[in-house]
N, C-alpha and C positions, 0 to 999 in steps of 0.2 A: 097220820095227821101231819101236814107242813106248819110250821112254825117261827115265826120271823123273828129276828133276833131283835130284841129291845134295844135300838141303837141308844138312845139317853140314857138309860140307867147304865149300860155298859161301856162309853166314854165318860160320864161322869169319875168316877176311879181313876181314870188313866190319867187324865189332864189334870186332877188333883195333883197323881202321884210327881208328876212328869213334870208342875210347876211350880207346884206347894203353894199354888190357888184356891180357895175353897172353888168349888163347882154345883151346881144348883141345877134343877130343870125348871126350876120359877124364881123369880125374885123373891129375896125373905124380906119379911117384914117385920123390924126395922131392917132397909136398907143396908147393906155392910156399904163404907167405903170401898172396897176394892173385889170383886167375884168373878166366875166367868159363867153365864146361863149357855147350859147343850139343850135346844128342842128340836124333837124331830118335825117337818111342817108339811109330811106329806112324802111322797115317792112311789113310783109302780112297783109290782113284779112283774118280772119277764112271762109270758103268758104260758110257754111252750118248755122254760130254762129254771130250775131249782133257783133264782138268783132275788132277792130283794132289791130294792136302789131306792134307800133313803134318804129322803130329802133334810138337811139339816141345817138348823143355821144355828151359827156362833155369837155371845156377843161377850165382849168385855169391860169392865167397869175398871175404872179410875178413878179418884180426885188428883191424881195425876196425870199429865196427857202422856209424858215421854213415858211413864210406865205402864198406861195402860197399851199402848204400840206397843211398846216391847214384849208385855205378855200378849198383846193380839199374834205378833210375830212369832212367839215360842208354842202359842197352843195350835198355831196353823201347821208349823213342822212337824208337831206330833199327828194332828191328823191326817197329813201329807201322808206321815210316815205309817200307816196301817197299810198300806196299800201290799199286801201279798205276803201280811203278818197274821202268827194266829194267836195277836193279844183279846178278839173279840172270841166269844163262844163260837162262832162261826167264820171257816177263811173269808178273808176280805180280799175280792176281786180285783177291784180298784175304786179310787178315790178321786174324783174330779173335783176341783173348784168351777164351783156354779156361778156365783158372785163374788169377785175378790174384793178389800178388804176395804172398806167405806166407814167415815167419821159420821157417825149419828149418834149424837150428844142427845142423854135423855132428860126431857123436858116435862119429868111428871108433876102436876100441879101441888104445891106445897112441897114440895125436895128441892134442895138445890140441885141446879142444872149440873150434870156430871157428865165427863167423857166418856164415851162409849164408843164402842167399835165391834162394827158387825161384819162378817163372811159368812157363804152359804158354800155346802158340797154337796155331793154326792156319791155317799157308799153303797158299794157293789158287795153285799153278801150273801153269801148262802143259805136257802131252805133249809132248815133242818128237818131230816122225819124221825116221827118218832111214831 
């Protein structure tokens, strides 16, 4: 049986450790001031190739702006840096950026308006069989 590697539960951990961020795959509720949400939002496998390519988007919370850049900036390095690492269960192929890193301040009804900052990639990992 092929097996795809849970990309959010398995960057969740790293980008914690890597930033000393909490890291979430939802928004909690209440709100923190400051978090980073990993979803995966889709991606093929290779039809013919052991290979997944998950689609992923990042985003980061602030009530600060320069700090919320700066942790956008340090959790993009670390996922940069998976690229032909074996911190996930499965090697990781490579890592595109799909969408680089865009201000979209979240505007949910009753919150105050907070800086956010979102990027999308692209990880290339391995089937597993088992």
């Amino acid at each position: 049986m092929k097996r795809f590697v849970n990309i959010t539960k398995e960057l969740i951990p790293i980008l914690a450790d890597a930033t000393g961020v909490r890291a979430v795959s939802r928004v909690p509720n209440p709100r923190p001031d400051k978090f980073v949400q990993v979803r995966r939002i889709g991606g093929p496998a290779e039809p013919n190739l052991p290979i997944d390519r998950a689609l992923v988007d990042v985003f980061v919370w602030s009530t600060d702006e320069d700090d919320m850049w700066e942790t956008a900036f340090q959790v993009r390095d670390v996922i940069m840096g998976l690229r032909r690492s074996q911190l996930l269960s499965a090697p990781v192929y490579s890592v595109t950026e799909f969408m680089g890193l865009a201000q979209s301040d979240d505007q949910t009804p009753g919150q105050p308006e907070t800086p956010r900052v979102w990027f999308s990639v692209e990880i290339a990992t391995r089937i597993k069989e088992e």
